[in-house]
C-alpha positions, 0 to 999 in steps of 0.5 A: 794217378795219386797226388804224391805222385802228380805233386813230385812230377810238377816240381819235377819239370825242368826249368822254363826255356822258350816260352814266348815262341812256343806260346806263340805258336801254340796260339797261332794255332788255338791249341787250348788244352781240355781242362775242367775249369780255364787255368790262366795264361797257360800256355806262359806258365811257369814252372812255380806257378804249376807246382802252386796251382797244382798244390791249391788243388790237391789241398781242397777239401771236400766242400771247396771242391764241390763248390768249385766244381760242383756241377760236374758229373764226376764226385766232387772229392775226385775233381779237383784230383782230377783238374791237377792230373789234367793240368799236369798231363798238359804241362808235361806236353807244353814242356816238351813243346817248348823244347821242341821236342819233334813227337810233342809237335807231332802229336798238337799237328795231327790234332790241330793242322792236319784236318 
């Protein structure tokens, strides 16, 4: 995924609606979305701050991402493209969840309760 396209599908998210429950709940079940480095109370994160998180990424250049990730075993240049994709993947996830959509539960039950 290009980072235009990451960029417009962030900005795109609709507004935040049950975001204490859904968090919750999300914690009651120690759901923690793979990342390449922790974001920050997550799982209460805002529409804003994704678009901001997600626009610090995509603007590192080349040596900021190697010493932020640097040792990774994926190229430095590709990292933090790599971070914002799997931030906004998780998002879009997160959001479904909070409007409770029954796939998106589907989907964190099978993976997290059904074991």
């Amino acid at each position: 995924m290009n980072a235009d396209k990451i960029l417009r599908r962030a900005r795109g998210l609709p507004l935040e609606v049950n975001v204490g429950p859904t968090a919750e709940r999300l914690e009651h079940m120690n759901w923690r979305p793979e990342f390449l480095e922790d974001v920050e109370d997550f799982l209460h994160i805002t529409r804003d701050r994704l678009v901001a998180g997600v626009e610090n990424l995509l603007d590192m250049d080349n040596e900021e991402s190697e010493k932020r990730f640097g040792t990774l075993t994926i190229d430095s240049d590709r990292a933090a493209l790599t971070q914002a994709s799997l931030l906004l993947n998780a998002a879009e996830l997160l959001w479904r969840l909070r409007l409770d959509e029954p796939e998106a539960w589907d989907q964190i039950n099978e993976l997290y309760e059904d074991d």
